[in-house]
C-alpha positions in Angstrom: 33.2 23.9 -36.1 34.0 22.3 -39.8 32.0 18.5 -39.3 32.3 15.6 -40.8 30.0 14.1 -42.6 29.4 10.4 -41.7 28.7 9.8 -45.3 32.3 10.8 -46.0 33.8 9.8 -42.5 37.0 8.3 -42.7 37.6 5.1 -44.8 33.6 5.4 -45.1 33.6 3.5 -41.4 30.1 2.6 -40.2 29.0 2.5 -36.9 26.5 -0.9 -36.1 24.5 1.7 -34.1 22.5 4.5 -35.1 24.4 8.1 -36.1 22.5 11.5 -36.3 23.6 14.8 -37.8 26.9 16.1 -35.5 24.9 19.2 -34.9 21.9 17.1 -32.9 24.8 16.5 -30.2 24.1 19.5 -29.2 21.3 20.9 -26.6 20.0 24.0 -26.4 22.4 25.4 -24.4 24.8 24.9 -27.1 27.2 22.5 -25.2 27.9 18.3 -26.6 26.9 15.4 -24.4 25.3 12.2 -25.3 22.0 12.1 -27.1 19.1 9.9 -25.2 16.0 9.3 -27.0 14.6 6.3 -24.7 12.0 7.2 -22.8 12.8 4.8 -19.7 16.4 6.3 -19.6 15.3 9.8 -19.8 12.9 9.3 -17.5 15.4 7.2 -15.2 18.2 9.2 -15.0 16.6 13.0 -16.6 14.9 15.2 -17.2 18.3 16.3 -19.7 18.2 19.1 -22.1 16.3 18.7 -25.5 18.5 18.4 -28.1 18.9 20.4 -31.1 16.8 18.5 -33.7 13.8 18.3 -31.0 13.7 14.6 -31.3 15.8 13.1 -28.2 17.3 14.7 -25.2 21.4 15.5 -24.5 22.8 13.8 -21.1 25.4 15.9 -19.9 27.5 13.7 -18.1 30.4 13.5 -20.4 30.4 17.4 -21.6 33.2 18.7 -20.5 34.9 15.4 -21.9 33.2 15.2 -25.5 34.1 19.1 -25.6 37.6 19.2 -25.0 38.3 16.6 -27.0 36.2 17.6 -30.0 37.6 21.4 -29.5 41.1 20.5 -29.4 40.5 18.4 -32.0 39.2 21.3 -34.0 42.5 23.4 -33.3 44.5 20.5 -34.8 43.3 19.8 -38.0 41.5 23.4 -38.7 44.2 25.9 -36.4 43.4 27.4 -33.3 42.1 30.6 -35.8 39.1 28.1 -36.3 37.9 28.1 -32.5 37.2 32.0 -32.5 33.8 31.2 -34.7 30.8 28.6 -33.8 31.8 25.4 -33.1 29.0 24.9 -34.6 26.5 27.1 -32.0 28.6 28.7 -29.9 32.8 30.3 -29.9 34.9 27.8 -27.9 35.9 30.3 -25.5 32.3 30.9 -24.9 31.5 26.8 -24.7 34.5 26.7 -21.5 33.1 29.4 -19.7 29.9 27.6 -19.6 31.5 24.9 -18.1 33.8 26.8 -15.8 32.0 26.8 -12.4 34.3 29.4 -10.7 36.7 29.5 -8.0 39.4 27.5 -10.1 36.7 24.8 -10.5 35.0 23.1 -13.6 31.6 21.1 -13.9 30.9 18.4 -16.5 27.9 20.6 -17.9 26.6 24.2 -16.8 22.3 22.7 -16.1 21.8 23.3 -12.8 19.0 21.0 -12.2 21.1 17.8 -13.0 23.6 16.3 -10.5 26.5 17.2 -13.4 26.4 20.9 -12.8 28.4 20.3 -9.4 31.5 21.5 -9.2 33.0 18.5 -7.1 31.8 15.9 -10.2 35.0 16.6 -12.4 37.4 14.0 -12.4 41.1 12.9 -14.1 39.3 12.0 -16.9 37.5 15.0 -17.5 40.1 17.2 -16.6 42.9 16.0 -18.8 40.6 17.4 -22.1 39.7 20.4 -20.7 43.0 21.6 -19.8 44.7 20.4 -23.4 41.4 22.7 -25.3 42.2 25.4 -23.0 45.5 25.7 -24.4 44.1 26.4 -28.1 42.0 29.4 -26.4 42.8 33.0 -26.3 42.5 34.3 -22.4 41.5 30.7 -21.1 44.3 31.6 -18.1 41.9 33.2 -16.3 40.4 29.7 -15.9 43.4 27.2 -16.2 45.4 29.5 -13.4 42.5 29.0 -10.4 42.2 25.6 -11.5 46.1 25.0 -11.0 46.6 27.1 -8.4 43.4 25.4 -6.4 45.0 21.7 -7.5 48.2 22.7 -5.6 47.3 24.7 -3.3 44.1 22.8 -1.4 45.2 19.6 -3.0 48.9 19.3 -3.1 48.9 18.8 -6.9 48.4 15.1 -5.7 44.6 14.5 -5.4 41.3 15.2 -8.3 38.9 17.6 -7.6 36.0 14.4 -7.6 34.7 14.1 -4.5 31.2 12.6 -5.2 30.1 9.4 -7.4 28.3 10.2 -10.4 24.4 10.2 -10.5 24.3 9.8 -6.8 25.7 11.6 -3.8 27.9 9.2 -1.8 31.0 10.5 -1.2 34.3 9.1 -2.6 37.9 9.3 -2.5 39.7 11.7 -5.1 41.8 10.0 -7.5 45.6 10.3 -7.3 46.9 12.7 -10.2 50.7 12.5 -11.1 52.9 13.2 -13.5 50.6 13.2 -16.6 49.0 16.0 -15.2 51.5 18.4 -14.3 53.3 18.0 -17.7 49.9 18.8 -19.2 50.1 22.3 -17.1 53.6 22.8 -18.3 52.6 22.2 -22.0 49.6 24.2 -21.7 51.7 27.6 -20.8 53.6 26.4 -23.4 51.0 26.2 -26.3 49.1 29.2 -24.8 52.5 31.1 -25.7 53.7 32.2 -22.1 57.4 31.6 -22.9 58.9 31.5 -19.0 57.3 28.0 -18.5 59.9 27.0 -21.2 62.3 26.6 -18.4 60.3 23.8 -17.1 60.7 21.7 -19.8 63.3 19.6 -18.1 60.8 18.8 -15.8 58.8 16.8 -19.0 61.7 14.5 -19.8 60.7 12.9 -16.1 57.1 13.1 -16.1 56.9 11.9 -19.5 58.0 8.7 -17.9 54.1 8.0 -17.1 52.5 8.4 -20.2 55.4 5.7 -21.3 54.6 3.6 -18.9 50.8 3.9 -19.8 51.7 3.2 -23.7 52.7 -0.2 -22.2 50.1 -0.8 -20.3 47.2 0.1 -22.9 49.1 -2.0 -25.4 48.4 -4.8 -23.3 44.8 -4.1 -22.8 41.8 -4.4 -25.0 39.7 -2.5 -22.8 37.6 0.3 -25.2 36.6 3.0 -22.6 37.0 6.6 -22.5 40.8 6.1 -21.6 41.5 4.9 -24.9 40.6 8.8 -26.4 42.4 10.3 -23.7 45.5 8.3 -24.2 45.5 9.0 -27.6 44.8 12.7 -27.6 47.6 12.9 -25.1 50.1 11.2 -26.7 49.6 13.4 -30.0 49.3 16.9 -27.8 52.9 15.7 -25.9 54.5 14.4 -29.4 54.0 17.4 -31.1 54.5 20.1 -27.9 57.4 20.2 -26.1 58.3 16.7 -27.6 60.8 14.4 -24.9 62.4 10.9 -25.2 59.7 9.3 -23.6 56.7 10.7 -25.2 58.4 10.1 -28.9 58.9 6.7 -28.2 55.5 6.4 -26.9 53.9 7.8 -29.9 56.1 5.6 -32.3 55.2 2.5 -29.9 51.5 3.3 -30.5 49.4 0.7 -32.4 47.5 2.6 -34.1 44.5 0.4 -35.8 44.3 -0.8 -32.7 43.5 2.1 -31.1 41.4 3.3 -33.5 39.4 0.4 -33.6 39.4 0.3 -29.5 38.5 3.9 -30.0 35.0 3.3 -32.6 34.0 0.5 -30.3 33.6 2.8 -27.5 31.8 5.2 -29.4 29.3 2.7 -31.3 26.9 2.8 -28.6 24.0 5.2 -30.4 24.8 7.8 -27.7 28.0 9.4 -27.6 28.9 12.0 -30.5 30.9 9.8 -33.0 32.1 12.6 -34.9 34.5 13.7 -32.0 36.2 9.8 -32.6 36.4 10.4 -36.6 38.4 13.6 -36.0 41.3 12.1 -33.8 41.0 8.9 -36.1 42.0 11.6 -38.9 44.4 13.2 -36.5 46.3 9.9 -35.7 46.0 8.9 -39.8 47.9 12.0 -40.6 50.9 12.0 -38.1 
């Protein structure tokens, strides 16, 4: 993976909380999460993997959402070419199967001791990154096709796979999935080049409707949570694939500072891997 350098990051932006090299992201099973260097939290909510500079510890929680975004992000600004070398430890095809639990089912990190190695912890959230970075990797069907097929079949295409809270193990009730997410299976057949799914794209100028709709709504709301990078990543992916009437004018609707600086306040927290933001600040700076 080509990193940034927060020296050089764009417009020279400076987090209020402590950075580290992109690389100590990683743990040593190669995979991103959220570096954790206080004892009490490690201790809390641990033991996590240690991370790559030996210094802290990487809480997997948010993997398989840090990861899709930072891989598709990749694709975008370096082509999808890029993805078939380390990004930066290990080949992205490699980095999904780790987090591809089976049976049509992913998990938010592959550590089997932690809670987030559970197949029925990945949510809407997680999910909508995953599948959009699956569609920059070569031979990813034989994951994305379970996982569809599964959504449908065992969950009418209507319902998440989350089933459990995270961190604990009370049960809770999945989340509705709708539109969003079946235009993000159309697209991804799309981008991964299988051309019958083109005659689906009729289909998009409906379920685009939703993201419209959530254009609005985030414009309205000052909220800085993981959303924000979803919404943004999304809107960008359906602009420039498959593009409809309602996902242009959701892009050209888009303020775009605002989001960006919604987007850095999330990630100023001395955890998460600010490097993933920087690159879809530079993805939304050039389009």
């Amino acid at each position: 993976m080509k990193l940034i350098n927060n020296e050089n990051a764009t417009e020279q932006y400076k987090y209020k909380l402590p950075t580290r090299k992109e690389i100590d992201y990683y743990d040593m099973s190669g995979v991103l999460g959220k570096y954790e260097n206080n004892l009490d939290s490690i201790i809390k909510d641990g033991p996590f993997l240690l991370s790559l500079d030996g210094r802290g510890m990487i809480d997997g929680g948010d993997t398989t959402f840090h990861t899709g975004h930072a891989l598709s992000a990749q694709a975008i600004l370096h082509g999808k070419d890029s993805l078939k070398g380390k990004c930066p430890i290990l080949d992205a095809d490699t980095m999904m199967k780790k987090l591809y639990a089976g049976k049509g089912l992913y998990r938010r990190h592959p550590d089997k001791k932690m809670w987030y190695s559970e197949n029925n912890r990945v949510g809407r959230d997680q999910q909508k990154p995953v599948i959009m970075a699956e569609s920059f990797i070569k031979g990813s069907w034989k994951r994305v096709v379970p996982f569809i097929l599964r959504h449908f079949i065992l969950r009418l295409g209507l319902f998440e796979a989350k089933t459990k809270d995270n961190g604990n193990d009370y049960s809770k009730v999945p989340t509705l999935t709708f539109f969003t997410i079946w235009a993000s299976y159309i697209r991804y057949f799309i981008a991964a080049g299988f051309w019958p799914a083109k005659v689906l794209i009729p289909l998009l100028w409906i379920f685009d409707i939703e993201i419209f709709i959530n254009g609005k709504i985030k414009a309205k709301s000052q909220y800085a949570d993981k959303d924000v990078l979803n919404h943004i990543a999304y809107s960008y992916w359906f602009a420039t694939c498959s593009n409809t009437y309602f996902s242009r004018k959701n892009m050209e609707n888009m303020d775009r500072e605002d989001m960006i600086a919604r987007l850095r306040h999330y990630y100023d927290d001395g955890r998460c891997p600010f490097f993933v933001a920087e690159m879809w600040v530079q993805i939304l700076r050039k389009n």
